[in-house]
C-alpha positions in Angstrom: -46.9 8.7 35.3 -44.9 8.1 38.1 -41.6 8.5 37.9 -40.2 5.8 35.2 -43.6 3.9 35.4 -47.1 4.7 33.7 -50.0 3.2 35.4 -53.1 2.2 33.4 -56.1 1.7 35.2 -58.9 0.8 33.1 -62.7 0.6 34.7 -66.0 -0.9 32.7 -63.9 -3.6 31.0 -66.1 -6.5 30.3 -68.3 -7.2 27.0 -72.0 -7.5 27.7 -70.7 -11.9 27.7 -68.3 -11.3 30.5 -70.5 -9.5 32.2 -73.2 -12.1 32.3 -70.2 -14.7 33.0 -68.8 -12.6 36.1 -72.0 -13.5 38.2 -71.0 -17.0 39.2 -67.5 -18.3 40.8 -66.8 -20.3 37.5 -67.4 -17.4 35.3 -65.3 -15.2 37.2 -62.3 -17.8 36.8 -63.2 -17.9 33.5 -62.8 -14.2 32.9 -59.5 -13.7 35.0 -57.9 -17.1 33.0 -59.0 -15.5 29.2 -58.1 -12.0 30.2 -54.5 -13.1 31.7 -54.1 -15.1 28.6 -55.0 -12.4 26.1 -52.5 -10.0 27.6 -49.6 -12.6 27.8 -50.3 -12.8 23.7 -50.8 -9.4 23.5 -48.1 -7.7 25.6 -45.9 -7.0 22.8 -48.1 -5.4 21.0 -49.7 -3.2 23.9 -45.9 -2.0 25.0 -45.2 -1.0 21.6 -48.2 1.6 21.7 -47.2 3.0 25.1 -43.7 3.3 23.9 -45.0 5.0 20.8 -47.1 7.5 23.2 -44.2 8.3 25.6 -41.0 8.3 23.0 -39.4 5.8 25.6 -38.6 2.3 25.8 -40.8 0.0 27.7 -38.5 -2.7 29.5 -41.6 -4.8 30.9 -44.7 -4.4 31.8 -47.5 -5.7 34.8 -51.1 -6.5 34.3 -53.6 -7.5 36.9 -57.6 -7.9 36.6 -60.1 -7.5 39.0 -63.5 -9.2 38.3 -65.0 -7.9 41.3 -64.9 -4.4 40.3 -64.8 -5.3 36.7 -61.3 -3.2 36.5 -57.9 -4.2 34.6 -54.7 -2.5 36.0 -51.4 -2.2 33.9 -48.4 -1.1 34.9 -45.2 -0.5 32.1 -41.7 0.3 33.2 -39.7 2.8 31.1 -36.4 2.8 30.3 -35.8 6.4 31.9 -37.6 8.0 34.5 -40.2 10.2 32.0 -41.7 12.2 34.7 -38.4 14.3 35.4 -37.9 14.4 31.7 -41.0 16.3 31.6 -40.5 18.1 34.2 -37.3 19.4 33.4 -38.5 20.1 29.2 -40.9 22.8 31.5 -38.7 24.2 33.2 -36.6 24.8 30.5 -39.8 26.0 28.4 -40.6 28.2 30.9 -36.9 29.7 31.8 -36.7 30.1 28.1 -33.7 27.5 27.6 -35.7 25.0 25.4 -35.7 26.1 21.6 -39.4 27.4 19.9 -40.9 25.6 17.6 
């Protein structure tokens, strides 16, 4: 988390097929093309989950792959900045300000 931004970064993302693939120029097109076009269908989907996980809207959301180094980075925008949310539900934790559960 970074302020109102969560930052994904994935490593070891291929199947055993994309692996194989990723060893020639063609394949490595290949990969980036499916992988760009599986997130475009998927984006939805994948921003409902992080908003699930952090309580907070998602206004839009980044994705970029690597083939190189076999990583996937994603990057969502939040509708508030979550870090000093958290920050400041400490704080009041620890001053004794936020109710007990």
């Amino acid at each position: 988390m970074l302020g109102d931004l969560v930052i994904v970064r994935s490593c070891g993302i291929f199947t055993q097929t994309e692996s194989k693939l990723s060893a020639s120029e063609e394949g490595r097109r290949l990969i980036r093309s499916a992988r760009q076009e599986l997130r475009t269908i998927n984006h939805g989907e994948v921003e409902e989950i992080v908003a699930g996980i952090t309580g907070v809207r998602v206004l839009r959301s980044y994705c970029d792959v690597n083939v190189d180094a076999a990583e996937q980075i994603e990057v969502f925008v939040l509708d508030l900045d979550l870090e000093k949310r958290l920050l400041r539900q400490d704080l009041d934790r620890l001053s004794g300000l936020a109710p007990t559960r």
